[in-house]
C-alpha positions as MATLAB code, in Angstrom:
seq = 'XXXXXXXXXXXXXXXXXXXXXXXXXXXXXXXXXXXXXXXXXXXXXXXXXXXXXXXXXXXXXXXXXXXXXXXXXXXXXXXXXXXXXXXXXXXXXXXXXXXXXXXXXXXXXXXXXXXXXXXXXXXXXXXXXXXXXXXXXXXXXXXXXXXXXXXXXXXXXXXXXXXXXXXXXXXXXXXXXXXXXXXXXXXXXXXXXXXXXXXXXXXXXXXXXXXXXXXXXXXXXXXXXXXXXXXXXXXXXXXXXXXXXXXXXXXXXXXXXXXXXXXXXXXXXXXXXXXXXXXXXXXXXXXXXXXXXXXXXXXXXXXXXXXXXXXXXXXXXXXXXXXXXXXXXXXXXXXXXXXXXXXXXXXXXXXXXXXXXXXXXXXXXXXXXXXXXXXXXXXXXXXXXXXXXXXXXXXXXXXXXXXXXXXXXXXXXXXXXXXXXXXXXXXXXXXXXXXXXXXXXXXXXXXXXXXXXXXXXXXXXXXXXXXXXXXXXXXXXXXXXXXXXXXXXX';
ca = [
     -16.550  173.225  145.117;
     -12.810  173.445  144.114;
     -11.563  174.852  140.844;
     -11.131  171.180  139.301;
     -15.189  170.359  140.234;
     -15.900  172.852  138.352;
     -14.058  172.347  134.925;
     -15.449  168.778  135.153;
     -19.162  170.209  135.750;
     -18.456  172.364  132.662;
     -17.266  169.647  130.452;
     -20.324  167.688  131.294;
     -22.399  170.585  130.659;
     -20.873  170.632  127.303;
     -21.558  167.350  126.487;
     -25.054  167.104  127.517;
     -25.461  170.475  125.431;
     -23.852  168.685  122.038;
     -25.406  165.638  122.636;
     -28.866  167.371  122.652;
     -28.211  168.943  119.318;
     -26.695  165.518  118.133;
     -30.407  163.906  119.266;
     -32.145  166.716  117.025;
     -30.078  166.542  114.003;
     -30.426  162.238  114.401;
     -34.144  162.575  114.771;
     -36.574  161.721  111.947;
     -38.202  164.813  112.338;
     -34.813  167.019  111.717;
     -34.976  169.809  109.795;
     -31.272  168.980  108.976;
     -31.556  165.791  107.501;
     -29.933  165.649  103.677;
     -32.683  166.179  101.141;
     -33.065  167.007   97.448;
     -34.756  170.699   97.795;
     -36.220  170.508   93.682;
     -38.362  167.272   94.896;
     -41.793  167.872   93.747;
     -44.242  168.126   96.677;
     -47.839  167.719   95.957;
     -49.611  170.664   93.858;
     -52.258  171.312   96.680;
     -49.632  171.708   99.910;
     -48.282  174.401   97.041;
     -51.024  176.491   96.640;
     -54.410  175.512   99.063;
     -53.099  174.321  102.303;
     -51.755  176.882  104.856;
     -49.281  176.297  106.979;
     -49.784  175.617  110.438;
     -46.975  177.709  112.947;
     -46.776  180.650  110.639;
     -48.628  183.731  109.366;
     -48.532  182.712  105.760;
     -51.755  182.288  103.858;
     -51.127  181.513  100.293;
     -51.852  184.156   98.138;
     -55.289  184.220   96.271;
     -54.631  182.941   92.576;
     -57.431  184.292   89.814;
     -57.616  180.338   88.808;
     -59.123  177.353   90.471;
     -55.978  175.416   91.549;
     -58.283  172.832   92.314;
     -59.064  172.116   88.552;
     -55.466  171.676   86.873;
     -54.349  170.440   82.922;
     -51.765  167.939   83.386;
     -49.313  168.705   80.412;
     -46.012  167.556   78.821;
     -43.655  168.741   76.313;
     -45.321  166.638   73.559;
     -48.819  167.892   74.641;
     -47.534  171.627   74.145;
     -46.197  171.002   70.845;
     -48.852  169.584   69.345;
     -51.173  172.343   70.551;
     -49.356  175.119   69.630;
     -49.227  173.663   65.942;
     -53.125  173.199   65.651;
     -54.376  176.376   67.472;
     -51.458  179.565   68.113;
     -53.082  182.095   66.487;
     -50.099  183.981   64.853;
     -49.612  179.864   63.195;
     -53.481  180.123   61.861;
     -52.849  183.911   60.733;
     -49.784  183.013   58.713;
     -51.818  180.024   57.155;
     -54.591  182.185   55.984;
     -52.087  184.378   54.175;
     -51.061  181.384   52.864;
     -54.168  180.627   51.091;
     -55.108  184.390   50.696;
     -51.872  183.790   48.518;
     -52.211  180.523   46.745;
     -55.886  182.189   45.517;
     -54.594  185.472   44.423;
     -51.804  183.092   42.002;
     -54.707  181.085   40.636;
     -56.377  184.598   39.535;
     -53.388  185.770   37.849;
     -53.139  182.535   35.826;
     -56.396  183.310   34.863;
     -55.448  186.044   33.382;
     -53.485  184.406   30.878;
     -56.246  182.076   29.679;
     -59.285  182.987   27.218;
     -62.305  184.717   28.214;
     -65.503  182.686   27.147;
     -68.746  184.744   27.487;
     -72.610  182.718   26.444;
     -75.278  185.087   25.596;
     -78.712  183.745   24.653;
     -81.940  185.787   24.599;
     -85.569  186.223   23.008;
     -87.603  189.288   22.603;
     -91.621  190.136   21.199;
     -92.522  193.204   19.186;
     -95.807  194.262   19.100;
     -97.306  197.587   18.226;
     -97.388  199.759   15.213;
     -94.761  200.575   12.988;
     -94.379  204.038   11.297;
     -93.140  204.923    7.655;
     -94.176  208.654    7.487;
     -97.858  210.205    8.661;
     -99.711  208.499    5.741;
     -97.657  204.642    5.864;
     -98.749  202.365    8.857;
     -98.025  198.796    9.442;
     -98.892  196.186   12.395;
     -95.650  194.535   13.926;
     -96.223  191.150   15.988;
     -93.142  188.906   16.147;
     -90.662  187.518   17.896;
     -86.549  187.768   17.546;
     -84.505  184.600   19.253;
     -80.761  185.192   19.405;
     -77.934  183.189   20.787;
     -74.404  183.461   21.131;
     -70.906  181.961   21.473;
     -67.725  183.833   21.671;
     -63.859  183.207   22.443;
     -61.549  186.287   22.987;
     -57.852  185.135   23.682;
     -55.046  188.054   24.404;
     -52.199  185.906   22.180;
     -49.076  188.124   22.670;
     -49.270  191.284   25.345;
     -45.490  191.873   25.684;
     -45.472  189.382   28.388;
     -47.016  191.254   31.234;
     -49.664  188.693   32.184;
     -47.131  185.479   31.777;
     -44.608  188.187   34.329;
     -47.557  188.977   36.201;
     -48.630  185.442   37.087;
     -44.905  184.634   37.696;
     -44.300  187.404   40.444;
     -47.631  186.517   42.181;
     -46.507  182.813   41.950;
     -43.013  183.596   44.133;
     -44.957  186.061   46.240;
     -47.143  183.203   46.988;
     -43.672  181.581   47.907;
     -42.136  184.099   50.368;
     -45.482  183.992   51.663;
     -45.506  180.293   52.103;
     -41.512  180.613   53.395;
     -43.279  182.940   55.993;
     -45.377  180.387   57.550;
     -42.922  177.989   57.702;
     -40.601  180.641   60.076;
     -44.304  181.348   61.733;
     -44.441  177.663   62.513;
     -40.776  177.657   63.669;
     -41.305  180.469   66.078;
     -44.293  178.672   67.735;
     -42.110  175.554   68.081;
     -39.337  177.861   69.938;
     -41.576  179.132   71.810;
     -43.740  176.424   73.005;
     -40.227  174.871   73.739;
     -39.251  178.190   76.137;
     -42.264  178.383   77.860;
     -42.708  174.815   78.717;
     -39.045  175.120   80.137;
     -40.226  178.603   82.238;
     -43.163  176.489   83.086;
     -41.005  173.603   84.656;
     -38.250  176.007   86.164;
     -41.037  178.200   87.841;
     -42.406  174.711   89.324;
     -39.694  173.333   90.328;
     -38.739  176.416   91.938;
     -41.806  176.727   93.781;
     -41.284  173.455   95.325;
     -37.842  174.560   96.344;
     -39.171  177.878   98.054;
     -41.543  175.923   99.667;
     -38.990  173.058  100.732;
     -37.274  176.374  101.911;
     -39.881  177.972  103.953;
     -40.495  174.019  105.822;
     -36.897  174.198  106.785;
     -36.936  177.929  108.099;
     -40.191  176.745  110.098;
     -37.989  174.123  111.754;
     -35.302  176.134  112.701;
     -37.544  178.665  114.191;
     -39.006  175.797  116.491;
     -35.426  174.353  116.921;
     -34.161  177.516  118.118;
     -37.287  178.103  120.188;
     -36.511  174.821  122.054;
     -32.782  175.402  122.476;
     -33.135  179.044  123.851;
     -35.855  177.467  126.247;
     -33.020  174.963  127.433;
     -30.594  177.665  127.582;
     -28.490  176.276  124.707;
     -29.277  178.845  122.080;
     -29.949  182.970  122.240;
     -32.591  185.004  121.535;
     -30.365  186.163  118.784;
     -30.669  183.015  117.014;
     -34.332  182.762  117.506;
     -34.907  186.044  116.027;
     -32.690  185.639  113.015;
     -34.989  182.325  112.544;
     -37.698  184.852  112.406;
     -36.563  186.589  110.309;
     -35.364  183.807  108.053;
     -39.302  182.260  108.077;
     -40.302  185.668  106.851;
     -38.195  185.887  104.480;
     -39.249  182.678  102.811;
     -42.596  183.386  103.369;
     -41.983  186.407  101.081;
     -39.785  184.273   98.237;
     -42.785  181.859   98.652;
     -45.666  184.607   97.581;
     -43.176  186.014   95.106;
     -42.797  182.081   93.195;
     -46.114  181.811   93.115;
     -46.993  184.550   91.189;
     -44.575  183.633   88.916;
     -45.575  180.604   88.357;
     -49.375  181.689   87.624;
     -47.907  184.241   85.550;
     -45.866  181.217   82.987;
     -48.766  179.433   83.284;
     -50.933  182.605   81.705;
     -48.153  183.346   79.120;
     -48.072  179.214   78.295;
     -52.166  179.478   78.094;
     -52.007  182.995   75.346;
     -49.286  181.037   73.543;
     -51.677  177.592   73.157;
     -54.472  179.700   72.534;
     -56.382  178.370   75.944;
     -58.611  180.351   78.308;
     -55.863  182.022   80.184;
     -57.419  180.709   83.323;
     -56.347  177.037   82.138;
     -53.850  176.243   85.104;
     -51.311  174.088   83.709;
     -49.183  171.794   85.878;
     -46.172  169.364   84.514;
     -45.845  165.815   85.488;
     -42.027  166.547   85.625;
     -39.994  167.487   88.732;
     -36.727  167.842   87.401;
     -35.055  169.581   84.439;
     -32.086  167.692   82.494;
     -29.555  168.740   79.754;
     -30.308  168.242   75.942;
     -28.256  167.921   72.709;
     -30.331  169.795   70.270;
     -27.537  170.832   68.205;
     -24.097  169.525   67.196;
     -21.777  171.409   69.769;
     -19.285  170.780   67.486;
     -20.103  172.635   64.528;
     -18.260  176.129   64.268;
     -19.964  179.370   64.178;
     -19.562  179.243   60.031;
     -21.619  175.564   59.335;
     -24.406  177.325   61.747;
     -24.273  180.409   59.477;
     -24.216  178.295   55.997;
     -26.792  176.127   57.052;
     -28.791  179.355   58.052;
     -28.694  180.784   54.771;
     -29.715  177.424   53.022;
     -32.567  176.789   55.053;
     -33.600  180.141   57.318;
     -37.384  180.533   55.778;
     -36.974  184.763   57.418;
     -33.665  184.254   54.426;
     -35.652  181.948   52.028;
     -38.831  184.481   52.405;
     -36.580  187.534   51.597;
     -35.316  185.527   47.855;
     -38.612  185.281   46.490;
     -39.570  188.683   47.353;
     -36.458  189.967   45.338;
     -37.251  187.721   42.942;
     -40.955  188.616   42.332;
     -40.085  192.194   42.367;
     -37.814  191.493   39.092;
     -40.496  190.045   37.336;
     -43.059  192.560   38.210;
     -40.863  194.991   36.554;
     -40.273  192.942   33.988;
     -43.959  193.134   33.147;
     -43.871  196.272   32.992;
     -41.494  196.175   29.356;
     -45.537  194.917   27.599;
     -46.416  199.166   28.613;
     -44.289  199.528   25.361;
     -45.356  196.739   23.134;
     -48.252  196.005   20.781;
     -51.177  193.879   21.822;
     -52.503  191.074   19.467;
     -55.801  189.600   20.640;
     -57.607  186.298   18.527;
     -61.392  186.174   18.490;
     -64.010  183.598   17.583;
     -67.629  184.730   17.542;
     -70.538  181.972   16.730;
     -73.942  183.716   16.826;
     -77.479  183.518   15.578;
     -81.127  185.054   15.161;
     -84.353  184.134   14.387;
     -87.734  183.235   14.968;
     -87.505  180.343   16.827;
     -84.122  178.946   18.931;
     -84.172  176.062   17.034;
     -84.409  177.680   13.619;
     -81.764  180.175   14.083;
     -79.609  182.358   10.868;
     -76.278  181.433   12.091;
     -72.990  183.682   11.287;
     -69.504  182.514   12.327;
     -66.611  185.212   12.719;
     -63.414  184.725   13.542;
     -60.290  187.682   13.455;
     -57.962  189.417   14.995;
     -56.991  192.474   16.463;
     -54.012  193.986   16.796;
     -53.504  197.302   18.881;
     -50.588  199.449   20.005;
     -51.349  202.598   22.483;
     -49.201  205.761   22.402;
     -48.249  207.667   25.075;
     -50.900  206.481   27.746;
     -51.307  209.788   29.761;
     -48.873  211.371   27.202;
     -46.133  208.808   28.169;
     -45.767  210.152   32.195;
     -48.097  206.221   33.041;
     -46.003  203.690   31.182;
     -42.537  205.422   32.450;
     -43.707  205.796   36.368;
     -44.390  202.662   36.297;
     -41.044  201.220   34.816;
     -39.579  203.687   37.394;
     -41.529  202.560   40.034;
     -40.911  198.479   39.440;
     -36.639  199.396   39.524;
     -36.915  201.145   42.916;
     -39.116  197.750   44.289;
     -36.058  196.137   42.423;
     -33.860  198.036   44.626;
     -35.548  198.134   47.792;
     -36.298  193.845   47.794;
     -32.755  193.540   47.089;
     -31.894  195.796   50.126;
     -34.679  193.685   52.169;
     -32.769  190.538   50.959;
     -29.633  192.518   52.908;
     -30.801  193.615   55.834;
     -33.012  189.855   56.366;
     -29.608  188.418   55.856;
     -27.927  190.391   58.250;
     -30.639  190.242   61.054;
     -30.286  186.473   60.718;
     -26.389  186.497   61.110;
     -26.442  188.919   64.157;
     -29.064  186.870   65.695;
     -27.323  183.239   65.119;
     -24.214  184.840   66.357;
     -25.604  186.142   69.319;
     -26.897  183.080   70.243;
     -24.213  180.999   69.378;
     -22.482  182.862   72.089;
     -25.279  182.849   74.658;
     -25.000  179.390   73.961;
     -21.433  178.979   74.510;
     -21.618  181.136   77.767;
     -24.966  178.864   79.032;
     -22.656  176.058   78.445;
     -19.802  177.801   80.803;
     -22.247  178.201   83.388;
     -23.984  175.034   83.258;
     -20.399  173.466   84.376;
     -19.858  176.312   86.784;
     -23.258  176.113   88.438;
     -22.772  171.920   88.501;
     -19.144  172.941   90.745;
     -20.937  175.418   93.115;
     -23.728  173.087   93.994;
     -21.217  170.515   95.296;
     -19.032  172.951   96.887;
     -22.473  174.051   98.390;
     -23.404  170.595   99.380;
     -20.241  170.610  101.293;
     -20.173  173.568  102.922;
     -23.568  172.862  104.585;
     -22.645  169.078  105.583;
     -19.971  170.439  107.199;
     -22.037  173.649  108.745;
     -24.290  170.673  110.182;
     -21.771  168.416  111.974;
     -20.241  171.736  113.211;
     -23.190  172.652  114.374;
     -24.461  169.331  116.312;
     -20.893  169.486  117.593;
     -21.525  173.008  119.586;
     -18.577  174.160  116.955;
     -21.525  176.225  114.795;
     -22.736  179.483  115.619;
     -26.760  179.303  114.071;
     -26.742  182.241  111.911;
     -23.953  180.305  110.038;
     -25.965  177.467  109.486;
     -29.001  179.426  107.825;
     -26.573  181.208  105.669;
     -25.100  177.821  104.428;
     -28.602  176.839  103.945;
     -29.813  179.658  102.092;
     -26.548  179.222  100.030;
     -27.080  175.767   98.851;
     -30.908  176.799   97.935;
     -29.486  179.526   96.050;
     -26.790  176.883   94.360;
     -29.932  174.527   93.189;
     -31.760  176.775   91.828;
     -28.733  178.494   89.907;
     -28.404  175.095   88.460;
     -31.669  174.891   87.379;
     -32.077  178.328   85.792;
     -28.399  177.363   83.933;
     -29.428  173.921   82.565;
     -32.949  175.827   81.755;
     -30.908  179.024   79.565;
     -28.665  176.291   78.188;
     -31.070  174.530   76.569;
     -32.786  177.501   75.042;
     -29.953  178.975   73.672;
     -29.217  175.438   71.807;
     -33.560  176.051   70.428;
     -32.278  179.432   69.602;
     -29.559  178.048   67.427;
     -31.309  175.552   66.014;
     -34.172  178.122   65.018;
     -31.857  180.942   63.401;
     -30.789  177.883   61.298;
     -33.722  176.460   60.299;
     -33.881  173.128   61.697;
     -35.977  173.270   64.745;
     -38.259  170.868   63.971;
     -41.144  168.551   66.307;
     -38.892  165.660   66.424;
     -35.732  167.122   67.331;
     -37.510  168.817   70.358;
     -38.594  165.572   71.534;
     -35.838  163.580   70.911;
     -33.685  165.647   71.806;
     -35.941  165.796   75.222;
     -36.135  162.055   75.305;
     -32.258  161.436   75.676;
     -31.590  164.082   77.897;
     -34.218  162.362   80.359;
     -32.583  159.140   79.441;
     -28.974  160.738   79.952;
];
């Protein structure tokens, strides 16, 4: 065979070689074909099927996959107001509270006390050793009497007002309870989702390293490929298979932290009817840093919680001013005795009664206490501080997590196309004999990498708005699902 045979016989060797890989790639059962790797496969193939080819057995989950709770982000919301437990504390103290008010105002109003009662004497009566008389008779009595505290230097009216804006902050406290279950029912529904979604990715992933494996098997076998591409197949598969075990224990462990939060059995394995995650306007993104913070301090209930605290501790030491005032107490006493209830000697009183103690434990009780009520003065109005400057630091942080999420969002968006390209190109290189395999995996693994980035961004970005909107104040049941509503519409 001359020299000019033989180039011919190696261009046709060539050809036959790329149009092999060109009849894999155009083949429906091509591992190469362009796909969407966050498409949702079916929850069973995720967790109870293994997979035939491989050494992977799913790992053995402490809940029955087979019995799932089909949930949305309504469904969470609405469960997380009616049974989180750190929601159903803080309404207790709410009512603990409201009840311990009530008793103070009672305080302030008059004490009406009934007495009725009837007695028989019999027996001998006694005037000295020589005097004896028989007593047999009965003595009725009965009753009525008002005692009213009219002026007690204002302690009880002070009283009843601290306990009143206690009951307040209290009731401000719930309300930032009830805000922090909204946040974060909102978070781990969104964990939830991302863990899902990328479950179905690693397991998208670990299909396509299966293929490659087999591809490479065949191509070695027709002495197109190496041994060194089968193995790094191999090693590819195993590698997935690892990512694979590793999602999945994620993804039981967001559904256990969803369960704690909603107050379910923790073996309650939640699923979402969702399969993709999308951006939301929770917040204005115009508004500067300075509207987030004045709207924070008008409406923050941590803030709101912290003013009626410093409030109630000035008028518990204003009470304290009746220590050195006279008391002036109104009474009205009806009562009666007799024989019979119904023929009863009846005597009406009424008076007052005015008193004035000095030097209660020689004057060291009345002055603690005035003492005591100006450093609770002092240390609420420190409180008041250091609430207001937690909520700053915390709004601005996440006004610039936001800002950053919002960065990355567009940055992630740009490397998932550039990613998209890279491995269309890495493909038609490939079926073209222009490709070395190992590239191809990498360009794979790359654009898996690129998907899920995007996911994890779009996930943080919409958090940090919740965060925002929570340091203000305004998180709120609609906004969540509105907000959640035109993002899926967007």
């Amino acid at each position: 065979m001359n020299q000019k045979s033989k180039i011919l016989l190696l261009i046709s060797s060539l050809l036959l070689s790329s149009q092999a890989k060109a009849q894999d790639f155009d083949s429906k059962d091509s591992p190469y074909q362009e796909q969407n790797l966050l498409q949702k496969p079916k929850l069973e193939k995720l967790f109870n099927e293994n997979h035939a080819g491989t050494e992977y057995q799913p790992i053995k989950l402490e809940a029955n996959m087979n019995k799932t709770v089909e949930i949305n982000l309504e469904t969470v919301l609405a469960k997380a107001v009616q049974n989180n437990l750190n929601l159903n504390i803080a309404r207790s103290r709410s009512h603990e509270a409201k009840w311990k008010f009530w008793q103070k105002v009672g305080k302030a109003l008059p004490d009406l006390s009934l007495q009725a009662g009837t007695r028989n004497l019999d027996g001998t009566t006694y005037f000295n050793s020589e005097i004896q008389a028989p007593v047999d008779e009965r003595i009725s009595t009965a009753s009525f009497r008002i005692d009213y505290r009219i002026f007690d230097g204002g302690t009880t009216s002070f009283l009843a007002w601290s306990e009143k804006l206690y009951k307040d902050s209290i009731l401000h406290n719930e309300k930032s309870t009830y805000n922090k279950a909204l946040l974060d029912s909102y978070k781990f529904y969104n964990d939830l989702l991302v863990k899902h979604i990328s479950l179905s990715s690693k397991l998208k992933a670990m299909e396509q390293a299966k293929a490659n494996l087999e591809l490479s098997e065949k191509f070695e076998t027709a002495g197109n490929g190496t041994k060194y591409d089968v193995m790094q197949a191999e090693a590819r598969l195993a590698r997935t298979q690892t990512d694979l075990i590793q999602e999945e224990a994620d993804f039981r462990a967001a559904q256990i932290a969803l369960a704690e939060h909603l107050n379910e059995p923790l073996e309650t394995a939640f699923v979402i009817a969702e399969d993709e995650i999308e951006e939301v306007g929770l917040i204005n993104h115009d508004i500067e840093v300075e509207l987030f913070m004045k709207e924070a301090y008008k409406n923050n209930p941590d803030i709101l919680s912290a003013v009626k605290l410093r409030e109630a501790a000035y008028k518990n030491a204003y009470s304290r001013v009746g220590d050195f005032l006279p008391k002036l107490d109104f009474y009205v006493d009806m009562s009666g005795s007799g024989e019979e209830f119904g023929d009863l000697f009846t005597l009406n009183t009424v008076g007052f009664n005015a008193s004035y103690e000095i030097g209660e434990g020689l004057g060291l009780t009345p002055v603690s206490k005035i003492l005591e009520s100006r450093n609770s003065m002092n240390t609420a109005k420190y409180e008041l501080q250091l609430e207001k400057q937690r909520i700053e630091k915390e709004l601005r942080f996440s006004y610039i997590n936001f800002q950053r999420s919002k960065s990355f969002v567009f940055a992630a968006e740009k490397e998932l196309l550039a990613s998209r390209e890279a491995n269309r190109i890495a493909q038609l290189r490939y079926k073209n004999g222009l490709e070395i395999f190992n590239n191809l995996i990498e360009k794979e693994v790359e654009l898996t990498k690129a998907e899920l980035n995007l996911l994890n961004s779009i996930a943080s970005y919409n958090n940090a708005q919740a965060d925002l909107a929570y340091y203000m104040g305004a998180i709120n049941v609609d906004m969540i699902l509105k907000a959640n509503q035109i993002g899926k519409a967007g």
